[in-house]
Backbone as JSON, one array per atom type, in Angstrom:
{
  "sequence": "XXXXXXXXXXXXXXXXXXXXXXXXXXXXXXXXXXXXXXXXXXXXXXXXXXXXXXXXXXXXXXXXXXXXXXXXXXXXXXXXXXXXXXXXXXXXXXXXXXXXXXXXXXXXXXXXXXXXXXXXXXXXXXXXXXXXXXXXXXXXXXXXXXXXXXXXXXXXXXXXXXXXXXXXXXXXXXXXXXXXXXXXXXXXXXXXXXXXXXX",
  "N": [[68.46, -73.07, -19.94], [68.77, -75.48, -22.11], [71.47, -77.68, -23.97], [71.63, -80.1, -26.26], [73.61, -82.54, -27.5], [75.65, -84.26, -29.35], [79.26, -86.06, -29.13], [80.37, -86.61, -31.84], [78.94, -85.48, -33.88], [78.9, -82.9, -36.42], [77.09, -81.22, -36.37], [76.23, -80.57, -34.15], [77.98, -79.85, -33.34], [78.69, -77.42, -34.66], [76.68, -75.96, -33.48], [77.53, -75.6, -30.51], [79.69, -74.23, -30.66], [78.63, -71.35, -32.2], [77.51, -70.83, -30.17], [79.2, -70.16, -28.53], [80.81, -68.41, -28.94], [78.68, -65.88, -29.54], [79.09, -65.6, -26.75], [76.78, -67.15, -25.23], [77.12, -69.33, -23.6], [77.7, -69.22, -20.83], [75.04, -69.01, -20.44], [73.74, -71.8, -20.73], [73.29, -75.16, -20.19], [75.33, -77.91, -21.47], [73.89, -80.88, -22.79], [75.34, -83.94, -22.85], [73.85, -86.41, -25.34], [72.81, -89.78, -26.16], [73.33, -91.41, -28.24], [71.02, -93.29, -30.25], [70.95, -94.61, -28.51], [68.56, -96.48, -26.19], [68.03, -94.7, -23.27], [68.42, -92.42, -24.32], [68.71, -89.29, -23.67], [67.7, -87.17, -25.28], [65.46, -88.6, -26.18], [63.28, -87.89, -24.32], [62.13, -85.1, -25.39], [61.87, -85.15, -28.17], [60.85, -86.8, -30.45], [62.14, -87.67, -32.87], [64.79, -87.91, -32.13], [67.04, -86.33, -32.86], [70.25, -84.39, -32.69], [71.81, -81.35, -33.09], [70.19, -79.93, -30.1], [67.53, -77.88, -28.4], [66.83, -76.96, -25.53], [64.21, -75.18, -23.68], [62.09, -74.11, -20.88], [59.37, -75.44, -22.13], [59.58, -74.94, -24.47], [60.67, -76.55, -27.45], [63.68, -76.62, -29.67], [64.65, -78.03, -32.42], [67.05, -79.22, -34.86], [69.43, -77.75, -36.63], [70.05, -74.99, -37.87], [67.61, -73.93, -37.18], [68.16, -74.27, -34.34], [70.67, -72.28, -34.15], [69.25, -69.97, -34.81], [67.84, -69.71, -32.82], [69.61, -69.27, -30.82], [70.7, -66.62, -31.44], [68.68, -64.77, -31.9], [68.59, -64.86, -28.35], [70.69, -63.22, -28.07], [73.29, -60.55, -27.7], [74.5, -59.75, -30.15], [75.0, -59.73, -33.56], [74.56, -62.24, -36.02], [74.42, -64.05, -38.6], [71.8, -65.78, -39.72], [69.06, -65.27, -40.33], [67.65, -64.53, -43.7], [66.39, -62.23, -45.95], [63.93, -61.96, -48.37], [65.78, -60.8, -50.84], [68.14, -62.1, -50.77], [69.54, -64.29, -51.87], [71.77, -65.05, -52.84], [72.86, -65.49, -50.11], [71.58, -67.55, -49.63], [72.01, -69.64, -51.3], [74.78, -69.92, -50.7], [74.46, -71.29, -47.85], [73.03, -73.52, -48.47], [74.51, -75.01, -50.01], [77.05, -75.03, -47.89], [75.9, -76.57, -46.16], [75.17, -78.68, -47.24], [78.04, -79.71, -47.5], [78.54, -80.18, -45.75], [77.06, -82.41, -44.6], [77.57, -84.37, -46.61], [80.41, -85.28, -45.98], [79.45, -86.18, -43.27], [77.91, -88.34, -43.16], [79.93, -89.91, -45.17], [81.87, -90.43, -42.97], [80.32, -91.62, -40.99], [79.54, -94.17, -42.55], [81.81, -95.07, -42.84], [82.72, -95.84, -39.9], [81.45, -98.6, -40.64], [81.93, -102.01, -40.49], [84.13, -102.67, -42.83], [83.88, -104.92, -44.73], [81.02, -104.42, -44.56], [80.63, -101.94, -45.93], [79.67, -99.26, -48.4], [80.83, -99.77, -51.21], [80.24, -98.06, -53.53], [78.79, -95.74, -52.41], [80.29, -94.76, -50.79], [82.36, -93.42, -52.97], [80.88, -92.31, -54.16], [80.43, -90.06, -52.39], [83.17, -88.64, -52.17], [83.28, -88.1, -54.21], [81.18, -86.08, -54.43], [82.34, -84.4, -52.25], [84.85, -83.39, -53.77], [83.54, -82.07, -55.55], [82.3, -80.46, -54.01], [84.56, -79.16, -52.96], [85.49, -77.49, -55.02], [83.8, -74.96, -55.93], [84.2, -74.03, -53.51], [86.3, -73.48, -53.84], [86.3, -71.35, -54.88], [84.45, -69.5, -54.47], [86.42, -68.45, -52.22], [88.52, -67.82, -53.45], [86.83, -65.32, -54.56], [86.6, -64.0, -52.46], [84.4, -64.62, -51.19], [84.14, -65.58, -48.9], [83.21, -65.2, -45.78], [83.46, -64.64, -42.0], [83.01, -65.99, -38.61], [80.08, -65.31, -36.39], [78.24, -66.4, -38.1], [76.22, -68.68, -39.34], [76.7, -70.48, -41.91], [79.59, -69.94, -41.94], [80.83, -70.54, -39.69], [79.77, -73.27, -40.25], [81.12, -74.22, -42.04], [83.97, -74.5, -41.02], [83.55, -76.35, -39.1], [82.52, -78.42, -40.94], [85.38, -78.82, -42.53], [87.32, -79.19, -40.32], [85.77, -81.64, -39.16], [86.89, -83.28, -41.59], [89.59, -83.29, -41.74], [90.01, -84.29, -39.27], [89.3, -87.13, -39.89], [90.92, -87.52, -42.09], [89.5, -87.21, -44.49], [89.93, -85.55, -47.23], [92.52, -85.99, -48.11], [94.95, -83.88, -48.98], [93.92, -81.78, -49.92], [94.25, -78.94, -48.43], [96.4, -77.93, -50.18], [95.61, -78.37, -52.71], [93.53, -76.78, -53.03], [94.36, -73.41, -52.36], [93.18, -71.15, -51.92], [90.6, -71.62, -50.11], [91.66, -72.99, -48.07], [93.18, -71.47, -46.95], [91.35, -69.32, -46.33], [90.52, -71.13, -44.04], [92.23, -71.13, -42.56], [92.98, -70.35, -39.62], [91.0, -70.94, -38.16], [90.77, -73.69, -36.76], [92.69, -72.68, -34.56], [90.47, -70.65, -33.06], [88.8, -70.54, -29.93], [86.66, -70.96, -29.38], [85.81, -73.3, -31.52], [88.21, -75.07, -30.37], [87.42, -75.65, -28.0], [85.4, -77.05, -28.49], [86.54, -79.2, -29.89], [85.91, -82.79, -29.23], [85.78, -85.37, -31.45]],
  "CA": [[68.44, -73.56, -21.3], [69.76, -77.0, -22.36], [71.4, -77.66, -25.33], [72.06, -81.4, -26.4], [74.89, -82.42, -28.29], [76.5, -85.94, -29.57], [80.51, -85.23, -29.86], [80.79, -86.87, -33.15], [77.99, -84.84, -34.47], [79.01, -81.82, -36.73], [75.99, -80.1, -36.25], [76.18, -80.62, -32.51], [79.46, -78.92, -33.39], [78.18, -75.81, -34.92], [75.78, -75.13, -32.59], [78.2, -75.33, -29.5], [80.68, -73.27, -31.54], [78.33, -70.63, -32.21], [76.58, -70.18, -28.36], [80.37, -69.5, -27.56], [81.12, -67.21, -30.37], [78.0, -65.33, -29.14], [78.53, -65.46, -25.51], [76.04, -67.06, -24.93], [77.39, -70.89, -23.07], [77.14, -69.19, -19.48], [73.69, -69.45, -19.74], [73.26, -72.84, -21.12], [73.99, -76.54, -19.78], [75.24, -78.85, -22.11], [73.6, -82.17, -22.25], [75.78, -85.69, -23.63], [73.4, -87.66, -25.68], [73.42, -90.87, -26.41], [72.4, -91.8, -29.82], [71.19, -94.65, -30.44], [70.15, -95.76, -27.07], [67.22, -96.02, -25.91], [68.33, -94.1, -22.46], [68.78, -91.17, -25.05], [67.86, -88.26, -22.9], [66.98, -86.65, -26.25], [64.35, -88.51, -26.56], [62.25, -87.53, -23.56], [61.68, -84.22, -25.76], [61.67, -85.3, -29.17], [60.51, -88.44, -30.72], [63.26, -87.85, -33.81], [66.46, -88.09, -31.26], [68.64, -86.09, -33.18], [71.31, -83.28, -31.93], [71.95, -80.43, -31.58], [68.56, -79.3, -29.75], [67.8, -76.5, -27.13], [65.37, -77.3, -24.62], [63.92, -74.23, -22.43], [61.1, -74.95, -20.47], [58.12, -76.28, -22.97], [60.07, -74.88, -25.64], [61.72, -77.48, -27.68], [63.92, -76.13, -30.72], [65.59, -78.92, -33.35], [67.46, -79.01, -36.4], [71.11, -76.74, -36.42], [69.89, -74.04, -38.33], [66.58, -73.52, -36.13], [68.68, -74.24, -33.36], [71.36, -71.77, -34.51], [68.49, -68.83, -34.76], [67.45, -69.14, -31.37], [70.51, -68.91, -29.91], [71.17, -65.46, -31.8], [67.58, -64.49, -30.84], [68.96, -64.81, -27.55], [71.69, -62.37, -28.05], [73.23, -58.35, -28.24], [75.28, -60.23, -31.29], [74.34, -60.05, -35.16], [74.27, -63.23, -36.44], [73.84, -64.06, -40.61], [71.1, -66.64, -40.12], [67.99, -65.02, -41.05], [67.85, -63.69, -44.65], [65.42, -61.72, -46.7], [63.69, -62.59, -50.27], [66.94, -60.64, -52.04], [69.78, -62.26, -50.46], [69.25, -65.52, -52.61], [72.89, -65.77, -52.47], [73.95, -66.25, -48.64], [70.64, -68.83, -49.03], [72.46, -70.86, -52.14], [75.51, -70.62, -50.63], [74.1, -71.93, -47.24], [72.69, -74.73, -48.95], [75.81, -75.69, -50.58], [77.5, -75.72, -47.06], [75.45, -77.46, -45.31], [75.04, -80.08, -48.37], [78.91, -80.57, -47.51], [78.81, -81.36, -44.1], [76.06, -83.48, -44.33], [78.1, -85.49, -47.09], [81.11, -85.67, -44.34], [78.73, -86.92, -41.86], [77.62, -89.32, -44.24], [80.88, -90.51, -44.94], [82.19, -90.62, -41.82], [79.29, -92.85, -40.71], [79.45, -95.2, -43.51], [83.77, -95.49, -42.3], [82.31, -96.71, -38.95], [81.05, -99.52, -40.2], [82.84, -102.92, -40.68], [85.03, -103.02, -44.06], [82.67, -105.51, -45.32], [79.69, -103.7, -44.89], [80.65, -100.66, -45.96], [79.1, -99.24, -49.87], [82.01, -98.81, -52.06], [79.68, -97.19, -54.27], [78.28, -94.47, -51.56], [81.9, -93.64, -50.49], [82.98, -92.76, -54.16], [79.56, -90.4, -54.74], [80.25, -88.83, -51.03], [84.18, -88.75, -52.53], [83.11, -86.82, -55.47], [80.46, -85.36, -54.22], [83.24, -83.72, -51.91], [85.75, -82.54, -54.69], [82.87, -80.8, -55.87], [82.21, -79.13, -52.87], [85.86, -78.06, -52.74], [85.69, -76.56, -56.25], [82.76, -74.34, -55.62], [84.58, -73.26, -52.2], [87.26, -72.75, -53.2], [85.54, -70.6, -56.39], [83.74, -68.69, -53.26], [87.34, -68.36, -50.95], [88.99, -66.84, -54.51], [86.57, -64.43, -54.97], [86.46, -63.48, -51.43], [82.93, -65.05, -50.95], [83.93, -66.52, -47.79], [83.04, -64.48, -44.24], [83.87, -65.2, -40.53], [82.32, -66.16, -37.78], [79.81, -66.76, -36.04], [77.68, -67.15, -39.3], [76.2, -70.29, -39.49], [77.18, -70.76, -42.83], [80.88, -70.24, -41.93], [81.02, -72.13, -38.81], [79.66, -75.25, -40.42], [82.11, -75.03, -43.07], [84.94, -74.52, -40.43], [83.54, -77.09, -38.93], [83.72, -79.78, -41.53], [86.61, -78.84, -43.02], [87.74, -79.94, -38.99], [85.8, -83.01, -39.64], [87.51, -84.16, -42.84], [90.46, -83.17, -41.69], [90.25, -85.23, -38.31], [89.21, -88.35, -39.84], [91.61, -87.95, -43.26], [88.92, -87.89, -45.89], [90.2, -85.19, -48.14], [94.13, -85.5, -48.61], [96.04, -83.0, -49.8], [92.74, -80.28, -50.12], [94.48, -78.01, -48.86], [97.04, -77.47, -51.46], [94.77, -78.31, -54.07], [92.25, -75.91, -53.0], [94.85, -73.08, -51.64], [92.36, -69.82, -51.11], [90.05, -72.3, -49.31], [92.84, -73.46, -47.33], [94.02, -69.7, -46.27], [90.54, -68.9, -44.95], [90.54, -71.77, -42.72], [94.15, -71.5, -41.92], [93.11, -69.53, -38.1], [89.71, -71.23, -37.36], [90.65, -74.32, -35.92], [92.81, -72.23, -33.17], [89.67, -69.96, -31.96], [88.59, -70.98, -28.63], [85.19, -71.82, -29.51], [86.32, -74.45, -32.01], [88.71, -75.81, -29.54], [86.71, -76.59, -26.93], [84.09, -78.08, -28.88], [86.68, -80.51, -30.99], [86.32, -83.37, -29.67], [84.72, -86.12, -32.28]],
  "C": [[69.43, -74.71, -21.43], [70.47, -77.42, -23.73], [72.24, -78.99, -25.55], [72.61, -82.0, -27.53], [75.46, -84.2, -27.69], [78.2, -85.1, -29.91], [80.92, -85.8, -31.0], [79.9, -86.14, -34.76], [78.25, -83.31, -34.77], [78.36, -80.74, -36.4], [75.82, -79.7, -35.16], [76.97, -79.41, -32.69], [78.81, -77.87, -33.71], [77.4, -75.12, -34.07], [76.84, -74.62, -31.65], [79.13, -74.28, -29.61], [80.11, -71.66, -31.48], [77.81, -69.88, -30.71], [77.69, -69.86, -28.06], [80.93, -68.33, -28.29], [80.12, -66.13, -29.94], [77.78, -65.41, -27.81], [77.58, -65.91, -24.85], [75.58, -68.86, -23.9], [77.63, -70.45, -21.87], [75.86, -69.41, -19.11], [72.99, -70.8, -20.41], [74.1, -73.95, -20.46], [73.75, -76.98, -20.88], [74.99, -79.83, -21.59], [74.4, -82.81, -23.21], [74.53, -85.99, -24.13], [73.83, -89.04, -25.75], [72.75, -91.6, -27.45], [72.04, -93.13, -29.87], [70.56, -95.56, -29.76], [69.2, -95.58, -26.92], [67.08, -95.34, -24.36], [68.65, -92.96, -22.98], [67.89, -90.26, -24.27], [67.07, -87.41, -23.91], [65.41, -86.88, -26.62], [63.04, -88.34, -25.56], [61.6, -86.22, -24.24], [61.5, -84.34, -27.06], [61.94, -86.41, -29.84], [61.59, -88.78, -32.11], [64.94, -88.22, -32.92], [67.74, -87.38, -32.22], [69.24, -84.72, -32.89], [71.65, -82.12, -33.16], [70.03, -80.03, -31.34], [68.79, -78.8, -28.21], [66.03, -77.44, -26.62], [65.71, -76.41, -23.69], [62.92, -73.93, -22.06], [60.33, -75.28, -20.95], [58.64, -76.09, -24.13], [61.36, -76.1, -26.12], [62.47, -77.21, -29.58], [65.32, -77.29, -31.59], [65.99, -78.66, -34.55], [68.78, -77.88, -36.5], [70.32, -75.24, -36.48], [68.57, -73.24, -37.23], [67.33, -73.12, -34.63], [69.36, -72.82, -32.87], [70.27, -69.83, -34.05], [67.73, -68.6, -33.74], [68.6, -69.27, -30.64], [70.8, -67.3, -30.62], [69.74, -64.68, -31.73], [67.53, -63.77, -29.42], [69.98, -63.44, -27.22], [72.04, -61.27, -28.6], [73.54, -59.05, -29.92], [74.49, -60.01, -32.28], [74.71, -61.41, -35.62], [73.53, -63.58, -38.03], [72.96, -65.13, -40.35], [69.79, -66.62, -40.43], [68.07, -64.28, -42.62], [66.83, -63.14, -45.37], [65.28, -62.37, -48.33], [65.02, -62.17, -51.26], [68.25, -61.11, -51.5], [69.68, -63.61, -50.75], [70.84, -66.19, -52.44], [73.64, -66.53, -51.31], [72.95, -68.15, -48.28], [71.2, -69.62, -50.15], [73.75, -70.93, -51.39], [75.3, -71.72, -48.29], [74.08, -73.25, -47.26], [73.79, -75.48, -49.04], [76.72, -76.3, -49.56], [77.2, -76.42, -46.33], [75.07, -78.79, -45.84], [76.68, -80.58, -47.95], [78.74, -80.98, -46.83], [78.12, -82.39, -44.41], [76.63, -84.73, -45.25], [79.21, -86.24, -46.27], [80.52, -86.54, -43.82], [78.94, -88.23, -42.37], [78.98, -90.35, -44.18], [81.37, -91.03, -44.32], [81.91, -91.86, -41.32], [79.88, -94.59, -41.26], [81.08, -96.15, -43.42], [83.46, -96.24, -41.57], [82.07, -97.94, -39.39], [82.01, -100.61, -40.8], [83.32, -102.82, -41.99], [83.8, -104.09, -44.77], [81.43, -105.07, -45.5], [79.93, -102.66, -45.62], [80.55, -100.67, -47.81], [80.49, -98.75, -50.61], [81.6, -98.13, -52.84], [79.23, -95.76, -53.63], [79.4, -94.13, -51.21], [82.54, -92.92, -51.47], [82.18, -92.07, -54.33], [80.05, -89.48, -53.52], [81.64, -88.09, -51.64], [83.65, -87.67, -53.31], [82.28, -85.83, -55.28], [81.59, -83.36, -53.19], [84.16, -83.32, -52.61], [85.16, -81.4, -55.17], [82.47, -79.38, -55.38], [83.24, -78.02, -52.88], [86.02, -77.05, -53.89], [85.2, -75.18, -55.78], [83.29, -73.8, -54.49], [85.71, -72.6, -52.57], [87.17, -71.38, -54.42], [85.24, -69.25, -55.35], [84.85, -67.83, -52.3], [87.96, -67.28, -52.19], [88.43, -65.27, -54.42], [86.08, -63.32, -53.97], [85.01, -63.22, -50.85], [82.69, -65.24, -49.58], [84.25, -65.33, -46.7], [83.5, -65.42, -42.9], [82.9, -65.57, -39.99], [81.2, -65.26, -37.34], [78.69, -66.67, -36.89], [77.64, -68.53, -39.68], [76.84, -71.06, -40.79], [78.55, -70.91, -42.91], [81.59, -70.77, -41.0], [80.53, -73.3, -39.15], [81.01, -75.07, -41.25], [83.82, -74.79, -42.46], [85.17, -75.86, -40.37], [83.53, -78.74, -39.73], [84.4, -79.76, -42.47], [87.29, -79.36, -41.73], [87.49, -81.28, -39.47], [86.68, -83.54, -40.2], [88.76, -84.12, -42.52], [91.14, -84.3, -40.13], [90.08, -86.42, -38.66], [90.34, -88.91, -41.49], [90.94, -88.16, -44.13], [89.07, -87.12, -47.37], [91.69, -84.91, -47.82], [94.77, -84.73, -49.14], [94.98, -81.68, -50.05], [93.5, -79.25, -50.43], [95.55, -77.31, -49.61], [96.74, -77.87, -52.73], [93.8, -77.32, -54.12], [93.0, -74.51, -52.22], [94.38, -71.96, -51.41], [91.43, -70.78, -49.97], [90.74, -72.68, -47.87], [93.31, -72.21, -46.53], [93.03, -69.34, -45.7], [89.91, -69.67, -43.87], [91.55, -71.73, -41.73], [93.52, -71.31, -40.24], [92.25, -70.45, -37.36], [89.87, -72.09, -36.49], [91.34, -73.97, -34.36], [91.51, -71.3, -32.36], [89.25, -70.63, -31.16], [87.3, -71.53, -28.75], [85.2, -73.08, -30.59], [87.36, -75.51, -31.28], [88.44, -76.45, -28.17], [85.71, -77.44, -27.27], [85.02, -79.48, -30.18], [86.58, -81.96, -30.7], [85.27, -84.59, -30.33], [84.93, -87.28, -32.7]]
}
């Protein structure tokens, strides 16, 4: 089994995070991509090129969350990423985390590019868009909403709370947001977040 991964790519991140959280990165080679290029090994299996994705022999599985549910498929482990019609909640607050990262990303991106190019209008919605996030988390971390690992839902939002925190895009969070802040406090030392940081 192959599983192909950009290292600036959150989602890359969660996946890799989770196959080690579940034991389950002895039996997989990671592949480097290379975004962008057209030497992207990605795209010999899928005409979208984007990461994380499992390739095992004809089977080709894209998108985190898909990704995510065949690696716990794979394994003795329980894993929160399938849910039934009454658990409406772990599927809004899913949503919600995977709406942050993806603003992160976003952000992030939009940093890359030259000072001149870059939307001062799309950095202040991603900006706010992210305070909002933090409200709502940290609404969730209060009321002791927020679970461990390796739940996809709470390894992404390890993971970009890492993000934001590696590139400086929310200052001071976490003592504005300080339950939020207390159930990340540990994550970035587990071993499966530390081998997969770097971005």
């Amino acid at each position: 089994m192959k599983l192909y991964y950009s290292q600036n790519s959150p989602y890359a991140r969660i996946a890799r995070v989770i196959a080690r959280e579940l034991d389950q990165i002895d039996s997989i080679e990671e592949v480097l991509s290379r975004n962008r290029k057209p030497d992207n090994p990605v795209l010999r299996y899928s005409p979208v090129g984007r990461v994380p994705m499992i390739v095992e022999d004809d089977l080709v599985i894209t998108e985190v969350g898909n990704v995510v549910r065949f690696l716990a498929s794979k394994s003795a482990s329980q894993v929160a990423t399938s849910v039934t019609s009454d658990e409406w909640t772990e599927i809004m607050q899913e949503g919600q985390i995977l709406g942050f990262v993806e603003g992160l990303a976003f952000w992030v991106r939009e940093n890359r590019r030259e000072p001149e190019d870059r939307s001062v209008h799309l950095l202040a919605v991603e900006r706010e868009r992210a305070k909002r996030c933090l409200t709502y988390l940290e609404g969730e971390a209060q009321a002791g909403h927020l679970g461990e690992f390796p739940s996809l839902r709470f390894v992404a939002l390890a993971v970009g709370l890492a993000l934001a925190d590696h590139y400086d895009l929310l200052t001071g969070w976490k003592h504005e947001f300080p339950n939020l802040a207390a159930w990340f406090q540990d994550k970035p030392e587990r071993i499966s977040m530390k081998q997969t940081e770097s971005i």
